[in-house]
C-alpha positions as protocol buffer text, in pm:
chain_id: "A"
residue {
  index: 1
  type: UNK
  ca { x: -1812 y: 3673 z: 6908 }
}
residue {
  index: 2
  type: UNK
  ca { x: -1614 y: 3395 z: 6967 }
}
residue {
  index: 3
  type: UNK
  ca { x: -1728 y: 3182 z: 6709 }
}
residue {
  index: 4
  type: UNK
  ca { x: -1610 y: 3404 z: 6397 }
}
residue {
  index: 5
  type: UNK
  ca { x: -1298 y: 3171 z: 6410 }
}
residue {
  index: 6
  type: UNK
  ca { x: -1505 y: 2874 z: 6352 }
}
residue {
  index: 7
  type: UNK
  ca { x: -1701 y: 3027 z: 6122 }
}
residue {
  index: 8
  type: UNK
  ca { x: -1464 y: 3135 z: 5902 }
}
residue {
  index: 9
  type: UNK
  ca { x: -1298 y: 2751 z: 5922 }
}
residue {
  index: 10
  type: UNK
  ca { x: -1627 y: 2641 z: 5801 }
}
residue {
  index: 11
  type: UNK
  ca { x: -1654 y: 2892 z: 5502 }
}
residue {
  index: 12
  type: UNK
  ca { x: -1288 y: 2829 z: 5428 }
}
residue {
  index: 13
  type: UNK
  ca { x: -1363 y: 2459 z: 5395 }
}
residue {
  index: 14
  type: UNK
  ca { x: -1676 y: 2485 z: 5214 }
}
residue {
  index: 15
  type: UNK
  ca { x: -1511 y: 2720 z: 4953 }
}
residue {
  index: 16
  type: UNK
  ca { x: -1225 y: 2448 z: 4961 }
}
residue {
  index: 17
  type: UNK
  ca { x: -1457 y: 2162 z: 4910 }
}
residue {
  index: 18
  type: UNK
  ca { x: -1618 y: 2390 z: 4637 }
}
residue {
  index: 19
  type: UNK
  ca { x: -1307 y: 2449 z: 4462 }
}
residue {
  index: 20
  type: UNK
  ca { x: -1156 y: 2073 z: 4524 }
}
residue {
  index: 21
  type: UNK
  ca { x: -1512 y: 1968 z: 4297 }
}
residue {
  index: 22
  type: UNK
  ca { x: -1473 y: 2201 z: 4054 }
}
residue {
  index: 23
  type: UNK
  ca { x: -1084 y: 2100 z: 3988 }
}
residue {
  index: 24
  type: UNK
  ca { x: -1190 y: 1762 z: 4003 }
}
residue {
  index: 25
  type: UNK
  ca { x: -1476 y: 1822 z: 3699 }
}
residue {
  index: 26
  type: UNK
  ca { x: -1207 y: 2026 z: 3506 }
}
residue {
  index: 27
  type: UNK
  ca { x: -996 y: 1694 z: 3564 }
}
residue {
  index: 28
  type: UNK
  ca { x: -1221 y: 1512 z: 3423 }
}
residue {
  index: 29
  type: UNK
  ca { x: -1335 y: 1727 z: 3149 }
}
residue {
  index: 30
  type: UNK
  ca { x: -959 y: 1759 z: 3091 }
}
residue {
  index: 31
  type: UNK
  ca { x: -866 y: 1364 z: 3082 }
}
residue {
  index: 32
  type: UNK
  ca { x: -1156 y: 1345 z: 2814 }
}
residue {
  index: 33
  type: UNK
  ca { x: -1087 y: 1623 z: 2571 }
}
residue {
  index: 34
  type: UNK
  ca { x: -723 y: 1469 z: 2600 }
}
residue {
  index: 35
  type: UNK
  ca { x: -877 y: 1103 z: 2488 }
}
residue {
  index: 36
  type: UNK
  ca { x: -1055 y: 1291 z: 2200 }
}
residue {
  index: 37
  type: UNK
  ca { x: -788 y: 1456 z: 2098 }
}
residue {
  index: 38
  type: UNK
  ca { x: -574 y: 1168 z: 2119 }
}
residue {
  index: 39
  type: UNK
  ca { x: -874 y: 955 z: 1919 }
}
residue {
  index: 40
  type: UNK
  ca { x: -874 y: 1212 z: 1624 }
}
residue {
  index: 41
  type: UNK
  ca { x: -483 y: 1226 z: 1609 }
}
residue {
  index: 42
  type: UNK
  ca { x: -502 y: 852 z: 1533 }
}
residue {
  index: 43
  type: UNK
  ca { x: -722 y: 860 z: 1284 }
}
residue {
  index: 44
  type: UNK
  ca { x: -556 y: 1163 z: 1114 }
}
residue {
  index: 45
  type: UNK
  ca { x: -203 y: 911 z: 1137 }
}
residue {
  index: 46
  type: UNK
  ca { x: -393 y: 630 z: 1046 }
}
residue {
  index: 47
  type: UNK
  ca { x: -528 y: 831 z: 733 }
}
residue {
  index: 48
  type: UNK
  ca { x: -152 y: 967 z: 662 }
}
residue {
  index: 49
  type: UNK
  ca { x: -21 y: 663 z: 650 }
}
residue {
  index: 50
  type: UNK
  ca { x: -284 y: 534 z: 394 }
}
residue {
  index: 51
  type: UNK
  ca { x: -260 y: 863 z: 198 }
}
residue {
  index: 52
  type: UNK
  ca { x: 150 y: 754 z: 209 }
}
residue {
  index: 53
  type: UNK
  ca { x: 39 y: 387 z: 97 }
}
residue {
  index: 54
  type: UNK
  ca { x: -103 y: 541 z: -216 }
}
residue {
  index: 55
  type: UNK
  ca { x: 156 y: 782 z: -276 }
}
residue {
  index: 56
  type: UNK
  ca { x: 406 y: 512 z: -267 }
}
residue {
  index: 57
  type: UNK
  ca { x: 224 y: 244 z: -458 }
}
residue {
  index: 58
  type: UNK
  ca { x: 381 y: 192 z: -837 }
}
residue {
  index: 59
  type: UNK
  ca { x: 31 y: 315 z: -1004 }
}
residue {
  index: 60
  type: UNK
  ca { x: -176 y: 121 z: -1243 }
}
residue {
  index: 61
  type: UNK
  ca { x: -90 y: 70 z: -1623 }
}
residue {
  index: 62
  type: UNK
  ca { x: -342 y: 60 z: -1883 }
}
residue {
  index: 63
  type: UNK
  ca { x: -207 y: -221 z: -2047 }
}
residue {
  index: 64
  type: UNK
  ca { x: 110 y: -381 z: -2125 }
}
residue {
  index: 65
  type: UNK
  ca { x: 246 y: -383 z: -2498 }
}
residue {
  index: 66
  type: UNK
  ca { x: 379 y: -753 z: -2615 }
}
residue {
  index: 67
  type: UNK
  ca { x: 668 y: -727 z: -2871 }
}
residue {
  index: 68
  type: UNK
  ca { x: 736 y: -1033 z: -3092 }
}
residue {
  index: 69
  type: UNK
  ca { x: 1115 y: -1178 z: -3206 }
}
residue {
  index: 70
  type: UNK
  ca { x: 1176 y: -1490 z: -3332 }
}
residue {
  index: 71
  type: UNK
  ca { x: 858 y: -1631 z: -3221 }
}
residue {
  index: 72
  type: UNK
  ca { x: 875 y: -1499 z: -2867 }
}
residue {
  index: 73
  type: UNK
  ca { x: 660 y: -1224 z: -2678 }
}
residue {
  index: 74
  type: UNK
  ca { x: 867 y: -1050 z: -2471 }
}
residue {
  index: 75
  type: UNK
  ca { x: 668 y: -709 z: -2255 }
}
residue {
  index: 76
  type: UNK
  ca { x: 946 y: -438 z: -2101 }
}
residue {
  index: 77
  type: UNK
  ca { x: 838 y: -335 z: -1727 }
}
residue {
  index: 78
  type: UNK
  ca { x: 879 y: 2 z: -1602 }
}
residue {
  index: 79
  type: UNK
  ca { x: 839 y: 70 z: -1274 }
}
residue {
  index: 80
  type: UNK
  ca { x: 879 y: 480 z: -1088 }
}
residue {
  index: 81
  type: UNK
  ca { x: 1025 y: 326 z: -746 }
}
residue {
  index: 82
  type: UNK
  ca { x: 1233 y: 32 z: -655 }
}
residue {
  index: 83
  type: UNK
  ca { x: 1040 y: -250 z: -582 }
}
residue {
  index: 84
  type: UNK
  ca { x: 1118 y: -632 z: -518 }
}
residue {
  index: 85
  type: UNK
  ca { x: 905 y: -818 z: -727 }
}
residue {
  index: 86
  type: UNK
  ca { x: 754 y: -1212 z: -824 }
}
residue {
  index: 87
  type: UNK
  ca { x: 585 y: -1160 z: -1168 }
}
residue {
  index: 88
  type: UNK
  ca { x: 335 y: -1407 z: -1337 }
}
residue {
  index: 89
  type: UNK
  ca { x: 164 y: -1417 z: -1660 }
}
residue {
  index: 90
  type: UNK
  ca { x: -179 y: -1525 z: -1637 }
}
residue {
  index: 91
  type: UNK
  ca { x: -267 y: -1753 z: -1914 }
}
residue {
  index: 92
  type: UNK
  ca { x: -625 y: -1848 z: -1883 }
}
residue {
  index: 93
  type: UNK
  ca { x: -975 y: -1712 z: -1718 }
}
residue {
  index: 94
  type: UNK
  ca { x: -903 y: -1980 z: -1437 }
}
residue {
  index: 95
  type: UNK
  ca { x: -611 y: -1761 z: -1319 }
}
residue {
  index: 96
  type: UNK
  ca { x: -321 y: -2083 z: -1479 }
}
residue {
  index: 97
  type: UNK
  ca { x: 5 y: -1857 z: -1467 }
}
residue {
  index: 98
  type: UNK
  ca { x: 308 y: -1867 z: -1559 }
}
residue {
  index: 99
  type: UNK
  ca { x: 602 y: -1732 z: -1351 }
}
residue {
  index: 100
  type: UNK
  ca { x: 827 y: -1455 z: -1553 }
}
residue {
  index: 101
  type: UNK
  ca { x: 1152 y: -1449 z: -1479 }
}
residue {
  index: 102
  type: UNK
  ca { x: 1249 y: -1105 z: -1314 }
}
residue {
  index: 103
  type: UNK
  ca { x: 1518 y: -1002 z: -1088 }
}
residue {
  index: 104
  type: UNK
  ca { x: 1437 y: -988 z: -694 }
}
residue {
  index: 105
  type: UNK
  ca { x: 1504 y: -615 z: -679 }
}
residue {
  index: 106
  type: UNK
  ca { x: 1359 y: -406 z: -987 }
}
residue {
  index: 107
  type: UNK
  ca { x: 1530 y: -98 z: -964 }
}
residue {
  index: 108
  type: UNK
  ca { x: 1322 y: 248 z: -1041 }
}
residue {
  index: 109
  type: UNK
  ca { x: 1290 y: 339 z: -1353 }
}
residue {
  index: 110
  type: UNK
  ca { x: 1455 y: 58 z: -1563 }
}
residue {
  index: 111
  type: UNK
  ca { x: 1331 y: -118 z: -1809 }
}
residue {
  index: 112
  type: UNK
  ca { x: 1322 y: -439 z: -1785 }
}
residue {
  index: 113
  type: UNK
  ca { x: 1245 y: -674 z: -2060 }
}
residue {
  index: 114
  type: UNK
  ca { x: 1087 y: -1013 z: -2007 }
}
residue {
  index: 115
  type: UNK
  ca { x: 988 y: -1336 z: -2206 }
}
residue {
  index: 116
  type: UNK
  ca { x: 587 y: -1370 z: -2106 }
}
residue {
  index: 117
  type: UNK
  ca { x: 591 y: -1710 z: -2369 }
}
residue {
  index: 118
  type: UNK
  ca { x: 772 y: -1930 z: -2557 }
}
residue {
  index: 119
  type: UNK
  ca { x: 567 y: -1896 z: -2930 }
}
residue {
  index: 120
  type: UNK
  ca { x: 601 y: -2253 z: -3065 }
}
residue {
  index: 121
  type: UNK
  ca { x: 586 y: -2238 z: -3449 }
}
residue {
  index: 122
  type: UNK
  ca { x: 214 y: -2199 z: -3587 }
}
residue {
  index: 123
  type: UNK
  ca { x: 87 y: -1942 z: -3313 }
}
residue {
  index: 124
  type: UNK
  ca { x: 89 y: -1619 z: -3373 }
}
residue {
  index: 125
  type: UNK
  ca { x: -148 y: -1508 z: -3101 }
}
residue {
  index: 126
  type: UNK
  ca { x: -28 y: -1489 z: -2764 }
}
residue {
  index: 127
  type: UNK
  ca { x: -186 y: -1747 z: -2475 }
}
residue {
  index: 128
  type: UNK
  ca { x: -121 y: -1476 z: -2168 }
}
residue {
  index: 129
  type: UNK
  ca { x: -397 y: -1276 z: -2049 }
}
residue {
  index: 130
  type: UNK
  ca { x: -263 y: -1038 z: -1792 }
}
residue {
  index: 131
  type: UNK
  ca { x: 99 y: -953 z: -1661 }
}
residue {
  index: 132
  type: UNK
  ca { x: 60 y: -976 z: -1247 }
}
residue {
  index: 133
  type: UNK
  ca { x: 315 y: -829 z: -1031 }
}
residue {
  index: 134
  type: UNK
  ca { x: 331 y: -892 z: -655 }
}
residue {
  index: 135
  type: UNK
  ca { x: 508 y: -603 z: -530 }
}
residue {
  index: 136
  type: UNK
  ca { x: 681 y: -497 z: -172 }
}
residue {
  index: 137
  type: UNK
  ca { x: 914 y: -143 z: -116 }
}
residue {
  index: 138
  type: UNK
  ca { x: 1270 y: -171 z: -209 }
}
residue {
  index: 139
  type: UNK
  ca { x: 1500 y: -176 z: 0 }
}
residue {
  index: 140
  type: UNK
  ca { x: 1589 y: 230 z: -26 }
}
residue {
  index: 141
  type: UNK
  ca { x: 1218 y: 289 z: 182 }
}
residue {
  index: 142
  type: UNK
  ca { x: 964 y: 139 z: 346 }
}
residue {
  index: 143
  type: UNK
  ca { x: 596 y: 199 z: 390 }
}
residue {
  index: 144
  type: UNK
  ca { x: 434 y: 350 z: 660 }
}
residue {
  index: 145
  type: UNK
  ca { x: 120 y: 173 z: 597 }
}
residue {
  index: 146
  type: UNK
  ca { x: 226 y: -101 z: 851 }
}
residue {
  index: 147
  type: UNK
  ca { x: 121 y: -375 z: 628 }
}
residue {
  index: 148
  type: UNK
  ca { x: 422 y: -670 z: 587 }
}
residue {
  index: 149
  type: UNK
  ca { x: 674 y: -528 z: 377 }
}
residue {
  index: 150
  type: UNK
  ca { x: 917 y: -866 z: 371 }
}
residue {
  index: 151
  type: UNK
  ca { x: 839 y: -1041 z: -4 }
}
residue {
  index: 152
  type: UNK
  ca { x: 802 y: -1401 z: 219 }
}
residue {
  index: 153
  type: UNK
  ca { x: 462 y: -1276 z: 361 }
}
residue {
  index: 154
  type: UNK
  ca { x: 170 y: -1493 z: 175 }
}
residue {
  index: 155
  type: UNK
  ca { x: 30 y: -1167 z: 14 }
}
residue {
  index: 156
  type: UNK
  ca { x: 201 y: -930 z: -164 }
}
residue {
  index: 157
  type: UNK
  ca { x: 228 y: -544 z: -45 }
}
residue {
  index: 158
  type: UNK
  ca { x: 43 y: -410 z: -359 }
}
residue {
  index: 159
  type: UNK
  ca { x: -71 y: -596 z: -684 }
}
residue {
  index: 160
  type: UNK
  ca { x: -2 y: -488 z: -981 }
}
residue {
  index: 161
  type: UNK
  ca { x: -212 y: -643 z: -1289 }
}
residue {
  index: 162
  type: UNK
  ca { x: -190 y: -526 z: -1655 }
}
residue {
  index: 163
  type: UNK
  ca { x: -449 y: -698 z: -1975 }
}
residue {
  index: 164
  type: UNK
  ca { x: -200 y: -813 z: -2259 }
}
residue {
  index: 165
  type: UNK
  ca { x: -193 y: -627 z: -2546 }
}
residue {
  index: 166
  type: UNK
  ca { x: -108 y: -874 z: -2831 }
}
residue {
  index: 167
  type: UNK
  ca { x: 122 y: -768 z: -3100 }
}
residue {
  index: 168
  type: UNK
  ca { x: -25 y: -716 z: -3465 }
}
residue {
  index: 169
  type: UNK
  ca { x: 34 y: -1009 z: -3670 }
}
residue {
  index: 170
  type: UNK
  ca { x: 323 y: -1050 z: -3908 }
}
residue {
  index: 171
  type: UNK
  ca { x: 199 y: -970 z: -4293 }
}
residue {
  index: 172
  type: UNK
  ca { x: -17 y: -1220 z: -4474 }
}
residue {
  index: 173
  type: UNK
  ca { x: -119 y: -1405 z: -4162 }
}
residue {
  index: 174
  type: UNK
  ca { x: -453 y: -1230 z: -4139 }
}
């Protein structure tokens, strides 16, 4: 038979064709398990980095103590990181405040004390409200959050915000 030749060109080429298709579908099925993969790893990074964010944030106090001298209220900040830092005292429910005067760099774990108000003679009970801290990393680290990290960006990195916790009044006032 002279046409086995043929024959078996045709086979070949079906059985080629056949396996060309099926590469092709595990191609595709290939390029979209890769997407999905690729879709979930992002979301996992995108949910590491927030995790990180947290981690790395300075944590929120209770409250912060006010101590009294000669008239004054002074409040000591703490803070587990380095951060650079604008502070405010927040005077009134319409959100007046009052810029404290803090170093550009607070270094981890130092206190540092600050003046909230000047106590003019007469008031023993102080006018601030809150203690607000608009934070962004140190320089030593830097968040992987991929929010601005640069303290001249409009809005801070984190916020810190801590209710005043007046000092008890000197004897005989009450």
């Amino acid at each position: 038979m002279s046409d086995w030749p043929s024959l078996f060109g045709a086979v070949g080429g079906i059985i080629g064709a056949v396996g060309g298709t099926i590469g092709a579908v595990g191609g595709v099925l290939g390029v979209r398990a890769h997407r999905r993969t690729n879709e979930l790893a992002a979301r996992t990074d995108v949910r590491e980095r927030l995790e990180h964010h947290e981690r790395l944030k300075p944590g929120e106090p209770a409250y912060v103590n006010l101590e009294r001298r000669e008239g004054h209220n002074f409040a000591t900040i703490r803070l587990p990181r380095s951060y650079r830092a604008l502070g405010y005292a927040i005077i009134d429910d319409y959100g007046s405040r009052r810029r404290l005067n803090l170093p550009a760099l607070l270094e981890a774990n130092k206190p540092y004390e600050v003046q909230v108000e000047h106590g003019p003679p007469g008031r023993e009970r102080p006018t601030a409200e809150e203690l607000l801290l608009d934070l962004w990393p140190g320089d030593d680290w830097t968040c992987a959050c991929g929010r601005r990290t640069n303290p001249s960006s409009d809005e801070p990195h984190w916020r810190w915000r801590a209710p005043v916790k007046a000092p008890p009044p000197p004897p005989g006032v009450w």
